[in-house]
N, C-alpha and C positions, 0 to 999 in steps of 0.2 A: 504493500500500500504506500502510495506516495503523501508526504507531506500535506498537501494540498487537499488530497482523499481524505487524508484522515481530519483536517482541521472541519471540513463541511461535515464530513461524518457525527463529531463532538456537538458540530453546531445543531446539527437534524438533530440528534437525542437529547439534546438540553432542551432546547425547543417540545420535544414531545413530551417533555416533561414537567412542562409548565412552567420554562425558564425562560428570562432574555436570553440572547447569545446572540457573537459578532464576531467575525473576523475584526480585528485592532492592530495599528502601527505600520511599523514597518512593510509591513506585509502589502496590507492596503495602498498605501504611498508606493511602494512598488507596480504593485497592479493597474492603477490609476496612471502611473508613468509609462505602462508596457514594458516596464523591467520582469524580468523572472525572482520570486523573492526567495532568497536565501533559505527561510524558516517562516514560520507559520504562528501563530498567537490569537488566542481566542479569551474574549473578554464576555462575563456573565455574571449576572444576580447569584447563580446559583456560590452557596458558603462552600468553602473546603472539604466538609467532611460530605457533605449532598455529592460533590463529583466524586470522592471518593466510594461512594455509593452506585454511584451511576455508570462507574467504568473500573472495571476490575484493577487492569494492568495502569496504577497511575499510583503518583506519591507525590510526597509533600516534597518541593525544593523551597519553600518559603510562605509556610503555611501562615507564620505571623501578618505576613503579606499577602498572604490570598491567592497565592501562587502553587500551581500543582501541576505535576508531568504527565502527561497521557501518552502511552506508547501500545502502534499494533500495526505489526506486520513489518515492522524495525525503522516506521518511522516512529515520532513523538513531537507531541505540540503541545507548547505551555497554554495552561488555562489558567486564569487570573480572575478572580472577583473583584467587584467593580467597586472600587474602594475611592477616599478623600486620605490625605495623608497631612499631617499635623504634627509640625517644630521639626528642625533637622539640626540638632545640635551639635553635630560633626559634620556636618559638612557633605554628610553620605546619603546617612538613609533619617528617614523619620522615628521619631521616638514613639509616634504609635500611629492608627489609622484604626480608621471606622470603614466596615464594611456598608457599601450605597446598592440600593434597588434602581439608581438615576445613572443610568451611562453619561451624561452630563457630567455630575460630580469625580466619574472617573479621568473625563475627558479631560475636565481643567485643572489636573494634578500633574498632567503631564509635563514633557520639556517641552516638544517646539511645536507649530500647529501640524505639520506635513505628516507628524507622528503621532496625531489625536484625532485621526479617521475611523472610522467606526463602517464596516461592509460586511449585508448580507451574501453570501456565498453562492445562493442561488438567483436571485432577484438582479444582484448588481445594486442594489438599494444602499444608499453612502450616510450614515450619519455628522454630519458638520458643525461643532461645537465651538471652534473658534478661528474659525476661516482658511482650515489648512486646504479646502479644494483652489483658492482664490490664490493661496501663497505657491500651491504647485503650480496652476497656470502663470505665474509672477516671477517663477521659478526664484522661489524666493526663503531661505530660513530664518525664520521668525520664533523666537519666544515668547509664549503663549502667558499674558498677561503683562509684567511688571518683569522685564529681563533680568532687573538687578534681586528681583526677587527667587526667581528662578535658579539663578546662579549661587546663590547664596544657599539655595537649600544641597544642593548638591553640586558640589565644585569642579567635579569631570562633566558637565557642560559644558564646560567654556571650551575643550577637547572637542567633544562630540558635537558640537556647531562646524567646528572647523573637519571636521572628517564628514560630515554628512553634507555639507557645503561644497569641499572638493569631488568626494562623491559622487556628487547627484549634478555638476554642473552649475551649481545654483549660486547665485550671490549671500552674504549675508545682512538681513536687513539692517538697516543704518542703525536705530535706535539699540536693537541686539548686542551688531559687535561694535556699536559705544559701548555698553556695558564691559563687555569683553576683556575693553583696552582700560577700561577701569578696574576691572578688578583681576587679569590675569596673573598676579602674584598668588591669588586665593590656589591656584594648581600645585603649589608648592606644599601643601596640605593633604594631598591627594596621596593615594601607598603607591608605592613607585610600580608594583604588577599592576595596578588598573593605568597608570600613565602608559606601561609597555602595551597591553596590548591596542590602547588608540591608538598610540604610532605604530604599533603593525598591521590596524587595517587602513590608517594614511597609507604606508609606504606599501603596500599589497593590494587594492583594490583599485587602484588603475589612475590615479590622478595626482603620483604621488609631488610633483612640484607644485601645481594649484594647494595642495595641501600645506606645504612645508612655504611658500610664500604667505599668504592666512598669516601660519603660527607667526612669523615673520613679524607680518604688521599688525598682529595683535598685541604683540608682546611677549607672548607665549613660548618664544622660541628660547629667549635668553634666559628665561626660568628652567628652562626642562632640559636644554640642549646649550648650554653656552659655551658648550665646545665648538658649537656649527654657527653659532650667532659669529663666534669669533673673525668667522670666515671672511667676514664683509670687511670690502674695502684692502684684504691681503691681495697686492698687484702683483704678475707674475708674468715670466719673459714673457715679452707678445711675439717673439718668433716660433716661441711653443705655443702660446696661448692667448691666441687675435680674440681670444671672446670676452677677456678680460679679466677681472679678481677670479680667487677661488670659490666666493660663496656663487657666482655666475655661473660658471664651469661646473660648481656641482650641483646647482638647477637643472642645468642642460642634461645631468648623468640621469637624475630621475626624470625629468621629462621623456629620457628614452628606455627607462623599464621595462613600458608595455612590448620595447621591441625584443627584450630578454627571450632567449630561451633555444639550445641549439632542441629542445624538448617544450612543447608548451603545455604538455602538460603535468611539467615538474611539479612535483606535491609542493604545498606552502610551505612546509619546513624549508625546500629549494629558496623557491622565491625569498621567502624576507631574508636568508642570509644575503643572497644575494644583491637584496635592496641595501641592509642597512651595511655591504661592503661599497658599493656606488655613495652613498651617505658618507663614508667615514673614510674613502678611501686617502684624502689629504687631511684628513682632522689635524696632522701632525705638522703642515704649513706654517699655519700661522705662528706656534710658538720657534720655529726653526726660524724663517722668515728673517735676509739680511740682506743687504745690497755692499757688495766689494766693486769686481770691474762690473756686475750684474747685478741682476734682484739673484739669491740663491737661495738653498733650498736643503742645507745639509741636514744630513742625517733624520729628515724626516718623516721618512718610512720608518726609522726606529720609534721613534715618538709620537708616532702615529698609533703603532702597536701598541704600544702602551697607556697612551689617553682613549684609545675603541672599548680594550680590555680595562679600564675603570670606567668608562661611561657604560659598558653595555652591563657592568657587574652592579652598578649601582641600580640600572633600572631591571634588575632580575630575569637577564637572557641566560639561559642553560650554559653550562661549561662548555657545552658542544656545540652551539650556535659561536658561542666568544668566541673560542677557537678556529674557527671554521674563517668568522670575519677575520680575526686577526691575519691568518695565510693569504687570505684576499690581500687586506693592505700589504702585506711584508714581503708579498709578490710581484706587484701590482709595477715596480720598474725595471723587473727583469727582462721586459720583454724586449726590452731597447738594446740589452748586450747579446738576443738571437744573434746576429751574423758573425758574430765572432765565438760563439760559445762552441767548444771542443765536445764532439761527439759523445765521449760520458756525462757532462754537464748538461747538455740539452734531454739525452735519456731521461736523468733524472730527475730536469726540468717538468717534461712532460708528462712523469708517470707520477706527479702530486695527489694527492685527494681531490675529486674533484677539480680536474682540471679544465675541464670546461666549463667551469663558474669561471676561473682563472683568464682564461684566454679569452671569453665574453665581456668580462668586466674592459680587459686590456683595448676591445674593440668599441665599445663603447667611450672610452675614455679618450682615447684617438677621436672619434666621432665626434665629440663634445669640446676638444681644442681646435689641434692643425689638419685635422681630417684625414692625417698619410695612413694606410692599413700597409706600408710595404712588412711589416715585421711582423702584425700578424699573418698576412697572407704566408709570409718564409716560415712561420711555424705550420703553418696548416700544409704546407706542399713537404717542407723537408719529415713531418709525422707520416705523413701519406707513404711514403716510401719506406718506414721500418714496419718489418714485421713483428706481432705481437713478441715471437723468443726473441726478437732482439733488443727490444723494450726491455722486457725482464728477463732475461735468460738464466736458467738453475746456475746455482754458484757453484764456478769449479772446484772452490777448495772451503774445507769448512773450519771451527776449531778446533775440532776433533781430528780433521787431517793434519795440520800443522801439530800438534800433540803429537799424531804419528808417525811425523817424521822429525820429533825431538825437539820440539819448541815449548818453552818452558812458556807457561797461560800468564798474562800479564796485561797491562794496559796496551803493552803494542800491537797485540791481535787485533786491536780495530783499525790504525792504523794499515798494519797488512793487508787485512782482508779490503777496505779500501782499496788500497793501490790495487790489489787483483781485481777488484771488480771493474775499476778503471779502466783498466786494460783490457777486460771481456768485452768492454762498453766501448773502446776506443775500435774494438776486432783487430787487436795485435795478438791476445790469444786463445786458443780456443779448447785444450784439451788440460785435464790437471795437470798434467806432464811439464806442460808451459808453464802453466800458472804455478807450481812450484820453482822450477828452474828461474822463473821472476824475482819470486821470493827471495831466492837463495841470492840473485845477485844485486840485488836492493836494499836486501836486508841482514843479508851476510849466513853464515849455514844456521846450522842449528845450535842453541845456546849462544849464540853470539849477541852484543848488545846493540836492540832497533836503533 
């Protein structure tokens, strides 16, 4: 059963049961736009423990809230009683709420009007409580009453304006993001997992520069990101980079997102490393940032790794996301020593994690200054011509071979083994036979000092 099946499904049995019900939010704002929605939300008079009644397979995800899960046939759609919500003394959620018989009273609890539509599933029938069909045709987001008031109750608004605004196309209404630019410090308040995941549906859902400009001039940007705020205004050679500063340049990287992907349909975990490696891939600029006979740039892929790996640790990305971006950035100018790099070093260039996050990132970032692809193209023709065993070919010699041929186990065995793989890699040689005889005259016989 699809989402959409089951959400009408919930609606016909509450209904038969002598209940309001409606499709709500998101959902509707989608449909109304001829968007496809995501997820599905149904909003009803009926109390928590009546749908726990009414539909076997369902539980409570926020029964204090009126909120319950209904799942069947592996999908599931939230059902929510139609509630008024009262004081938000953190800044999150309400300290309590009164369950309402008035879809009205649900409606104007909401955040913005585009997300306080109310549609029957059969009918097409649209309930309109504070002018979100007027603000969709306006293409416009609007918070629904007193903005400052809105904001105030819950502080990851002032995010979710700006993600649903880049989103959907839409401007946001004047009066709104006034508030916005007043009070965007209030985000600073917010737990840092609810801040990651609005920037990972910015930087994922397809408009991720209209997004991250927003934060920009809202304000928002230099509270949450003042590692990327920093960017503005760092000028950098114009014979690499005619498009100008670095926070420019890496507009332009997310502007070209949506062209990501030697696979399009890399699971999300792909994409947002991917996004927030295009994001961070100069974060290290600005603090590097000198001018000698040039503007220059030292050692700023080191320091680049190192400000992604505290920013993305502080907004609670997995170890394996961090790491993943950091390889991005600590990558990311190797590509410029291709034509000279020695047949083992490009081997192991190319045989990274993920190396076509690597090499895409590389082509985009070309794409976003001087425009030359000559050095990704020389990687994609001179990969083309090795064979996979030459890529990685079984090691001729292991430590257990060198053991066996009298070599005392030490820190030099990495060393050795190195230099022989080198040399597999370089195809000077090819059988253990060689590959010790290397040994021996590299590194002298056995027990001798490396």
């Amino acid at each position: 059963m699809s989402p959409d099946d089951l959400a009408k499904h919930i609606v016909e049995e509450l209904r038969a049961a002598g209940h309001q019900a409606w499709l709500v939010g998101g959902c509707v704002r989608d449909l109304l736009l001829g968007r496809r929605p995501k997820d599905f939300d149904v909003a009803t008079d009926a109390r928590p423990h009546r749908i726990a009644e009414l539909f076997a397979d369902s539980e409570e995800v926020g029964a204090a809230f009126g909120v319950m899960l209904v799942r069947a046939g592996g999908a599931q759609v939230e059902v929510a009683t139609f509630r008024s919500d009262h004081e938000y003394p953190d800044g999150r959620r309400p300290v309590r709420v009164r369950f309402e018989d008035d879809p009205r009273q649900d409606a104007l609890r909401r955040d913005f009007t585009i997300n306080a539509l109310y549609q029957d599933p059969v009918s097409g029938k649209v309930l309109d409580f504070a002018g979100g069909r007027g603000d969709l045709a306006r293409r416009l987001v609007r918070a629904i009453g007193d903005p400052e008031a809105r904001f105030q109750e819950d502080h990851l608004r002032l995010l979710r304006a700006v993600r649903f605004a880049a989103q959907l196309g839409f401007d946001i209404e004047p009066a709104t993001f006034a508030a916005i630019e007043r009070l965007h410090a209030l985000i600073l308040k917010v737990s840092a997992e609810r801040i990651r995941d609005e920037l990972t549906r910015i930087l994922t859902d397809g408009a991720a520069r209209r997004g991250f400009e927003l934060l920009d001039q809202s304000g928002l940007l230099a509270d949450i990101l003042p590692e990327v705020a920093a960017m503005k205004g760092v000028e950098q050679p114009p014979e690499y980079h005619p498009e100008g500063d670095v926070w420019t340049h890496t507009l332009l990287m997310l502007d070209r997102l949506n062209q990501f992907g030697p696979d399009p349909s890399a699971p999300g975990q792909s994409r947002l490393v991917f996004a927030l490696g295009a994001l961070l891939h100069d974060v290290g600029k600005p603090p590097a940032f000198r001018v000698a006979e040039r503007i220059r740039f030292d050692g700023h892929v080191e320091e680049g790794v190192l400000l992604a790996g505290r920013v993305l640790s502080r907004l609670r990305f997995s170890n394996d996301q961090i790491a993943q971006v950091q390889s991005l950035i600590a990558n990311h100018m190797r590509f410029k020593d291709v034509p000279n790099m020695r047949e083992s070093t490009f081997k192991r260039f190319v045989r990274l994690p993920h190396f076509a996050d690597q090499l895409e990132l590389h082509r985009l970032d070309c794409l976003a200054s001087h425009g030359r692809l000559d050095n990704y193209e020389l990687v994609q023709s001179r990969r083309a011509r090795l064979k996979p065993e030459e890529l990685k070919p079984p090691p001729l010699l292991t430590g257990d071979d060198l053991i066996g041929a009298g070599y005392s186990p030490g820190p030099a065995f990495g060393r050795i083994l190195a230099a022989v793989e080198d040399a597999q890699l370089e195809g000077l040689i090819q059988t253990p036979e060689e590959a010790l005889d290397l040994v021996r005259r590299q590194f002298g016989g056995a027990n001798s000092p490396a």
